[in-house]
C-alpha atoms as one frame of an Amber mdcrd trajectory, in Angstrom:
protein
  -1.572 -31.777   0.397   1.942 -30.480   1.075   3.576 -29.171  -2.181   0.924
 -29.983  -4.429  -0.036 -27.801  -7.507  -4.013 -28.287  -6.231  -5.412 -25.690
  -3.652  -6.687 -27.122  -0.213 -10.299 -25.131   0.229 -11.214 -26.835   3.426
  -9.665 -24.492   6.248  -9.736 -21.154   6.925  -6.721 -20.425   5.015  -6.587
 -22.276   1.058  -2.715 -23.530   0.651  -0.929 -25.988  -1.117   1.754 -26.090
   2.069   0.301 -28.509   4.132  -1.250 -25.802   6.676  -3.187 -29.010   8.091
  -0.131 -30.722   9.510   1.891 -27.973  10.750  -0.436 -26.893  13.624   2.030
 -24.552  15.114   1.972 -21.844  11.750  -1.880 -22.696  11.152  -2.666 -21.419
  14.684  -0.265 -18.418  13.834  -2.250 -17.667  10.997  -5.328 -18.023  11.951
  -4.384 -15.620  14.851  -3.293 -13.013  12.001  -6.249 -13.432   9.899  -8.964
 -11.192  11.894  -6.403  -8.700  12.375  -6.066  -9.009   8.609  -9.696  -8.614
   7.515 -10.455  -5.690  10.088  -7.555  -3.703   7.938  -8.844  -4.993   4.571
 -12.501  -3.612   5.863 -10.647  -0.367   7.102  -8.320  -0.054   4.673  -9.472
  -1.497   1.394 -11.876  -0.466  -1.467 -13.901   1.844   0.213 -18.090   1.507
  -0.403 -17.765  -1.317  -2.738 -17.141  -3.873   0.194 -20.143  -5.698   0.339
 -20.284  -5.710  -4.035 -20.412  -8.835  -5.772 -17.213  -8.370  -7.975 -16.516
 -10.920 -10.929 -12.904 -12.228  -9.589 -10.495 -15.158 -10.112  -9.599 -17.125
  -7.456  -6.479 -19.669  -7.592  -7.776 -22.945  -7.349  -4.339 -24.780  -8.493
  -0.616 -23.224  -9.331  -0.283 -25.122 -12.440   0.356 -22.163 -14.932  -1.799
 -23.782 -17.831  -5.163 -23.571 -15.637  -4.967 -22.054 -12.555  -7.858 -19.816
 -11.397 -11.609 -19.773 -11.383 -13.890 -16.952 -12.157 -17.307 -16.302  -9.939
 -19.025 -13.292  -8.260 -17.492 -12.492  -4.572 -17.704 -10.018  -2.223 -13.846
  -9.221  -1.361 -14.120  -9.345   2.213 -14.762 -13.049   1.322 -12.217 -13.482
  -1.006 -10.651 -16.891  -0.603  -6.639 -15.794   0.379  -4.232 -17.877   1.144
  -0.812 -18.884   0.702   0.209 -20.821  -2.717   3.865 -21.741  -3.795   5.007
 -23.337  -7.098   5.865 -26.487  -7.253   8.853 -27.663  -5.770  11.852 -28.134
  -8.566  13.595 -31.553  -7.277  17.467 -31.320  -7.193  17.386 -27.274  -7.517
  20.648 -25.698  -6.699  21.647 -22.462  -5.637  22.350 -20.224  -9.048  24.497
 -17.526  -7.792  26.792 -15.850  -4.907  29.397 -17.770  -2.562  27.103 -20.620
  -2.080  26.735 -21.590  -5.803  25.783 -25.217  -6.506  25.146 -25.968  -3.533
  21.676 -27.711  -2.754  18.639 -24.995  -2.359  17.960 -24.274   1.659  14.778
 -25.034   2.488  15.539 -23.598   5.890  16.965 -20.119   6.455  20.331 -20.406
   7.517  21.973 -18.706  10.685  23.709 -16.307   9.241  21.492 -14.876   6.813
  18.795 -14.570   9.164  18.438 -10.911   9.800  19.201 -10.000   5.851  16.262
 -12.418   4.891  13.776 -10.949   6.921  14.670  -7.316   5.928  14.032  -8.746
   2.232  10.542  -9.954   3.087   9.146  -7.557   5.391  10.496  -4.942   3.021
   8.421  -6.844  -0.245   5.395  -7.453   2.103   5.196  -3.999   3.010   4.406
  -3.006  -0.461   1.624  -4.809  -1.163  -1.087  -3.386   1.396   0.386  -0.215
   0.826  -0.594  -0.301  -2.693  -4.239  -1.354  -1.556  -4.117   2.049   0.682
  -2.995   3.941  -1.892  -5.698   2.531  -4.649  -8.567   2.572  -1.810 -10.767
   5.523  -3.226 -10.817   4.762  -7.073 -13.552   2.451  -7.412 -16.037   5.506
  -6.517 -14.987   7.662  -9.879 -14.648   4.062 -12.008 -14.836   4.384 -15.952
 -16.075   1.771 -16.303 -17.649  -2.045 -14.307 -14.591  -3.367 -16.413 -12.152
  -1.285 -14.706 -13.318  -1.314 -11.727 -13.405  -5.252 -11.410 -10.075  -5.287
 -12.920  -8.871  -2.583 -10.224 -10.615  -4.803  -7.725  -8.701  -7.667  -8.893
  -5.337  -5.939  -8.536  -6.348  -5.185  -4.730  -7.005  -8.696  -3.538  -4.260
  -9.929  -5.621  -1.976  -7.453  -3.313  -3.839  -9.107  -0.236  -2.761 -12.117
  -1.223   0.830 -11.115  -1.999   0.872  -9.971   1.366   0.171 -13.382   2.716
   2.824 -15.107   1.062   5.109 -13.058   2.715   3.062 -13.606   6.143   3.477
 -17.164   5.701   7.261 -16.569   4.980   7.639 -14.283   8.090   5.563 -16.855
  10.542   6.849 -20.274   9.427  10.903 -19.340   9.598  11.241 -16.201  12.381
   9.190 -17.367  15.107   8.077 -14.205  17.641  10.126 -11.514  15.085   8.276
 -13.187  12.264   4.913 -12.615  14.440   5.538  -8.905  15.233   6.999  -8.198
  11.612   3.790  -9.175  10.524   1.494  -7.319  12.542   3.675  -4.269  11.463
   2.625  -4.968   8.021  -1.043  -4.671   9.089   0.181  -1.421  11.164   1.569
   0.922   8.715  -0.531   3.284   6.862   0.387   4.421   3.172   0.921   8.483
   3.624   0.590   8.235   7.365   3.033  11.059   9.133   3.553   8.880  12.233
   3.853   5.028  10.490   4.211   5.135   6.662   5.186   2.176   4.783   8.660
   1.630   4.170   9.364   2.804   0.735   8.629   6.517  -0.463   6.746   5.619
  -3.995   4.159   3.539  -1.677   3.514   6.837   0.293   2.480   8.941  -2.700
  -1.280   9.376  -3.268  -2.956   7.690  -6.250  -5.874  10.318  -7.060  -6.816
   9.775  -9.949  -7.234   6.466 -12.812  -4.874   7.885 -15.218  -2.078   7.813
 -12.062  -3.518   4.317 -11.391  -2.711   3.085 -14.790   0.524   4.346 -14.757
   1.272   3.212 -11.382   0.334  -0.714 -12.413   2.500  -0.161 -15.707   5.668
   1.560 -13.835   5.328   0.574 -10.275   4.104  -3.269 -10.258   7.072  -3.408
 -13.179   9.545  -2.784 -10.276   7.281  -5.379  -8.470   7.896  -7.877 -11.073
  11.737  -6.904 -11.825  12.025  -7.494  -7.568   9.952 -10.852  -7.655  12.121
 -11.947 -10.594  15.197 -11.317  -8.467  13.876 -12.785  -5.664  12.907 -15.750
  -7.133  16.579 -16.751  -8.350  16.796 -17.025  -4.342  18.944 -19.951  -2.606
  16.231 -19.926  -0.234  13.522 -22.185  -1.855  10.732 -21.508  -0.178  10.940
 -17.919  -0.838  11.739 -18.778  -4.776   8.566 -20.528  -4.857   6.567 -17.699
  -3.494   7.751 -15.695  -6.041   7.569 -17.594  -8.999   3.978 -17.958  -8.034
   2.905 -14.368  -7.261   4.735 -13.390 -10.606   1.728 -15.050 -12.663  -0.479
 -12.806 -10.976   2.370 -10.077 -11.165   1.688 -10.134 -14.978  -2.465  -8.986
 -14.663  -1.505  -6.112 -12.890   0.899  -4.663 -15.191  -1.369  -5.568 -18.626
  -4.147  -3.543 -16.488  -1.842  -0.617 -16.238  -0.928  -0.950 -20.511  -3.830
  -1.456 -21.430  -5.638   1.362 -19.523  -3.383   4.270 -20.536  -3.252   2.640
 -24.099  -6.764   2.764 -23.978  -6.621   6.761 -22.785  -4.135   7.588 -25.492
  -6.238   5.618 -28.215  -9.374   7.857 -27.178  -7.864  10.888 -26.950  -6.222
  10.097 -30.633  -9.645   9.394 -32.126 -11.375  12.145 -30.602  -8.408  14.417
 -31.885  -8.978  13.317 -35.223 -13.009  13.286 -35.251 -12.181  17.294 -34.012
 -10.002  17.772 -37.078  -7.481  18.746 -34.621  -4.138  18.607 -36.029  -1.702
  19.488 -33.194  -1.488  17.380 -29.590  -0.148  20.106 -27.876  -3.153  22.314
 -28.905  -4.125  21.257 -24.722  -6.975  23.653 -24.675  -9.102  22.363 -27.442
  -7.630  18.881 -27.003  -9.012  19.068 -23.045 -12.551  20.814 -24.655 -13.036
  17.107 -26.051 -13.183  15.682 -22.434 -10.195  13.541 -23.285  -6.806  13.653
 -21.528  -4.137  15.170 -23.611  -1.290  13.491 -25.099   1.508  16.363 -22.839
  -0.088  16.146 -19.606   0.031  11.725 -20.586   3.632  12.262 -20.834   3.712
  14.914 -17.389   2.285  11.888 -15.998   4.693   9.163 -17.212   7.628  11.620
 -16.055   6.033  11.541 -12.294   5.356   7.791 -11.927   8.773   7.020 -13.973
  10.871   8.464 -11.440   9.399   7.773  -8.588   9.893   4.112  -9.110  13.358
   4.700 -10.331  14.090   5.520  -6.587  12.540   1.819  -5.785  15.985   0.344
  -6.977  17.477   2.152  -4.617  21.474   3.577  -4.414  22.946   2.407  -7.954
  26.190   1.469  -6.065  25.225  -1.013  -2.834  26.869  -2.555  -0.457  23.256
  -4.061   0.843  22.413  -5.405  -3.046  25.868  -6.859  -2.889  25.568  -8.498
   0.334  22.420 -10.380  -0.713  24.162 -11.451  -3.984  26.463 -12.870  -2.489
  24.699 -14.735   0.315  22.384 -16.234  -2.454  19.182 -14.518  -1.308  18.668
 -12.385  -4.249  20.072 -12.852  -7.474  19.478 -10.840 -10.792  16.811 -10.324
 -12.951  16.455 -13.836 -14.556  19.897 -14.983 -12.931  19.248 -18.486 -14.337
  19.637 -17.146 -18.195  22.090 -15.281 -17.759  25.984 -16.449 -19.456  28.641
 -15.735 -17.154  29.958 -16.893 -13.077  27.166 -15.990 -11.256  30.027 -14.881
  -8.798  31.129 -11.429 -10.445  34.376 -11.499  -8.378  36.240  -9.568 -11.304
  33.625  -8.242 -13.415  32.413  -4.753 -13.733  29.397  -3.009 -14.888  28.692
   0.581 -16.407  27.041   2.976 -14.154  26.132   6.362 -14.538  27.382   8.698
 -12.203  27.616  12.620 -11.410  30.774  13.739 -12.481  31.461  17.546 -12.991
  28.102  18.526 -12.566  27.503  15.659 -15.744  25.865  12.152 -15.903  29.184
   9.869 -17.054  29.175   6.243 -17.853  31.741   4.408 -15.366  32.722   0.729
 -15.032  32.672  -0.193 -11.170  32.880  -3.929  -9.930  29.798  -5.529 -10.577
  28.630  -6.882  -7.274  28.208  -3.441  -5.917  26.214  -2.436  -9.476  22.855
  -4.773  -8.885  20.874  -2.211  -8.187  21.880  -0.335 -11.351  21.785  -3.596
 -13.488  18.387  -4.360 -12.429  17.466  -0.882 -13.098  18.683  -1.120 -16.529
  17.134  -4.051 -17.089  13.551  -2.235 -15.829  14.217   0.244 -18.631  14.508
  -2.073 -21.469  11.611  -3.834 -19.953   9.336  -0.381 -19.977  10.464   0.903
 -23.294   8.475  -2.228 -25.019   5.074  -0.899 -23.442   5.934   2.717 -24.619
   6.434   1.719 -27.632   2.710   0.319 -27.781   0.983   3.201 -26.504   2.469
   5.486 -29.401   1.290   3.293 -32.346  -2.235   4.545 -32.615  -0.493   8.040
 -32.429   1.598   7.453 -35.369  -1.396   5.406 -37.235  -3.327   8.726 -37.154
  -0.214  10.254 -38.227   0.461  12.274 -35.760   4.802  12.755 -35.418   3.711
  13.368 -31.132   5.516  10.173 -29.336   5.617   9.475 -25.246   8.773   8.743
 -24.212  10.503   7.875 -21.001  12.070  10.977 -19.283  16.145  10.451 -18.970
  16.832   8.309 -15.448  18.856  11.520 -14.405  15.180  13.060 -14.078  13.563
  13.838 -10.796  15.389  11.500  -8.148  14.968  11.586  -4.785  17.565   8.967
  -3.748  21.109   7.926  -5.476  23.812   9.404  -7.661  21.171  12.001  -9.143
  19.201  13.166  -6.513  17.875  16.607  -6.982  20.206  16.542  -9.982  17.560
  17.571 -12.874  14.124  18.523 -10.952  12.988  20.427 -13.929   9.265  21.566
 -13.201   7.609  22.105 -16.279   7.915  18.487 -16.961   5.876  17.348 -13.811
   1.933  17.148 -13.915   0.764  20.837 -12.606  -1.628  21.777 -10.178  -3.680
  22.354 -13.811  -3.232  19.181 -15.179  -4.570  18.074 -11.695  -7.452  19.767
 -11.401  -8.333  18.691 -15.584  -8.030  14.960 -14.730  -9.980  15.075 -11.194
 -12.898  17.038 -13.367 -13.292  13.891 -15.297 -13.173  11.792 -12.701 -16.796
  10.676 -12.718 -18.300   7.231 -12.472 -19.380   5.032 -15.016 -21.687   2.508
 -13.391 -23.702   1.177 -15.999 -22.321  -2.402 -17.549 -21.007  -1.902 -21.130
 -20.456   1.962 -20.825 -17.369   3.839 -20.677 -16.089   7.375 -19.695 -15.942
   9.629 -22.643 -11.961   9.766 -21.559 -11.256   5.955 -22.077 -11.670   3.842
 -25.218 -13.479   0.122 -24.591 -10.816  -2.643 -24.223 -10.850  -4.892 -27.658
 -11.390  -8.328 -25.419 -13.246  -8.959 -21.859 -12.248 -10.420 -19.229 -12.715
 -14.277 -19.052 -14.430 -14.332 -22.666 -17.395 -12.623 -21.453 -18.940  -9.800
 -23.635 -18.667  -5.977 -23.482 -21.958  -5.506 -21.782 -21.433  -7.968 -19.179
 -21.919  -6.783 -15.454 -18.434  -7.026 -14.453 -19.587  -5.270 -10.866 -23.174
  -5.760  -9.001 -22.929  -2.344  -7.495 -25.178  -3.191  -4.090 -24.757  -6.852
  -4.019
């Protein structure tokens, strides 16, 4: 059922492409798959493989009704490759090519620059998997640890799309660049993944909150981008995985909302009147509010660096080749071209951070940087009402963008120590790292979410631990 918004169930691989009549890329993927499931089994949640876990599964890409819920093991999760539905008549939205009819193959040219984009995106997501692989052991709660559970084979998945991608429109380079993806290791000193924030070690829930909050936000500002693209197929992909996209980032609010909300109401049961009173705050067993913010700081910056050099030639190039437009190119109000405009970036000057206007197609990366701040600042603003309702005048805020960079303008610019977690802070949060396994029952660090997942109530057995 090529292009259609139902999911085909009956082969190995569920798609709404048409895998049954295009023999050549069904035979590639089925070839990829074992390799696939052997890293998954390697690589994945480790101890919880053979767990029934409470997960949706797409079953359609309309967006008013697409997934089912039902007990699975994951290494029998149903993956596959899902696009959106095709938009008749679409037109390229940006770059040289503007108004011209959508590719639906890649063309000559842009070959190379295409593949760099996907293999670059695909990389990310088992990498994230790697990272996330030893959390479901020290849990809070059955609730968390399904919806960390759902994040990881939601990453599979991501990875598939751009598998399929890779297979169906690179022949043998689109074969090897995807057993690469299965090759890399996140952290690994001979074959890391490809981007430095995906190399960092996730040790703890509180940095797995903030990663889904910061990190999968640069996920989502990248899938936006990429799913402006002039290549279609590759816009559909995207405008799919962003619906998923959207679970893992509420997982990462709504977890360190939930931290900040406990430690608040413990705080106040204590008669405690100062956050920053860390000793009696920690005595509590909740996380306090400075070494929240030490955290934010870390996982802020690091995926800062995701957006790369804030003046690039690369970002440019794929602007203007209609690969990769902006965030939400299609509402923006101007050419789409930026021949002559310009946009403010901030550069070092003097030892200073200045504000200068440079030509706009070599300023993407900053723009969709900027547009990643404004996007986080909503979700900040969030976690610091139940601060201020217990009246409180302690707020989280996001560190300056001049803080802790490893790559553009700023780089080891403002690398200021104290406001990075410390080897302290570390050993506090690992010493409450212990598991929660009973359904309904949280960590003394961790409030209860206000709703369940898929209407089902607080008590409900979101995990069975040994199948």
């Amino acid at each position: 059922m090529p292009d259609g918004m139902d999911v085909d169930y009956d082969g190995l691989i569920p798609n709404n492409v048409g895998l049954a009549q295009d023999a050549r890329v069904r035979k590639a993927l089925e070839t990829w798959h074992p390799g696939y499931i052997d890293w998954w089994r390697d690589m994945g949640p480790e101890g919880f493989q053979e767990s029934l876990v409470y997960l949706r599964t797409a079953i359609s890409v309309d967006p008013k009704g697409w997934a089912k819920f039902g007990y699975v093991r994951m290494p029998e999760y149903k993956w596959g490759v899902l696009l959106a539905p095709v938009v008749e008549g679409r037109r390229i939205g940006f770059g040289a090519h503007k108004g011209e009819p959508a590719w639906q193959e890649v063309p000559g040219e842009y070959r190379a620059m295409l593949r760099r984009l996907l293999v670059i995106q695909g990389d990310t997501e088992p990498a994230s998997v790697e990272q996330q692989r030893h959390l479901g052991a020290t849990a809070p709660s059955l609730y968390d640890m399904r919806n960390l559970f759902q994040v990881n084979v939601e990453e599979g998945r991501h990875l598939w799309a751009m598998v399929y991608l890779l297979q169906k429109y690179f022949g043998t380079q689109g074969r090897e660049e995807a057993e690469d993806l299965l090759r890399r290791r996140s952290g690994d000193a001979d074959s890391p993944r490809m981007l430095g924030a995906f190399n960092e070690a996730t040790p703890d829930w509180l940095s797995f909150f903030m990663f889904t909050f910061f990190t999968d936000r640069d996920g989502k500002m990248q899938l936006e981008a990429l799913a402006q693209s002039g290549f279609d197929p590759l816009s559909r992909t995207c405008r799919f995985m962003l619906t998923e996209e959207a679970h893992h980032m509420f997982v990462g609010e709504t977890g360190v909302g939930r931290i900040v909300e406990r430690t608040v109401e413990a705080m106040k049961e204590a008669g405690i009147d100062d956050p920053t009173d860390v000793e009696r705050v920690r005595a509590l067993g909740v996380i306090d509010l400075p070494t929240i913010q030490r955290k934010l700081n870390l996982h802020f910056s690091l995926t800062l660096d995701l957006f790369g050099n804030e003046i690039s030639t690369n970002a440019a190039n794929a602007f203007n080749a209609g690969l990769k437009g902006r965030y939400r190119e299609d509402k923006l109000e101007d050419d789409h071209q930026l021949t002559s405009s310009t946009y403010p970036v901030l550069r070092l000057r003097d030892g200073q951070p200045v504000s200068e206007d440079v030509p706009a197609l070599s300023a993407l990366n900053m723009r969709l940087r900027d547009d990643y701040v404004t996007d986080c600042q909503g979700g900040i603003g969030r976690w610091n009402k139940p601060i201020e309702k217990a009246g409180y005048t302690f707020r989280l805020q996001l560190p300056p963008v001049t803080f802790n960079r490893k790559i553009g303008e700023f780089a080891g610019f403002d690398s200021d120590p104290a406001r990075l977690p410390t080897g302290d802070d570390h050993e506090f949060i690992d010493s409450l790292m212990r598991p929660v396994m009973e359904a309904g029952k949280y960590a003394s660090w961790i409030a209860a979410p206000k709703v369940g997942v898929d209407g089902k109530p607080g008590e409900f057995e979101y995990v069975r631990i040994h199948g």
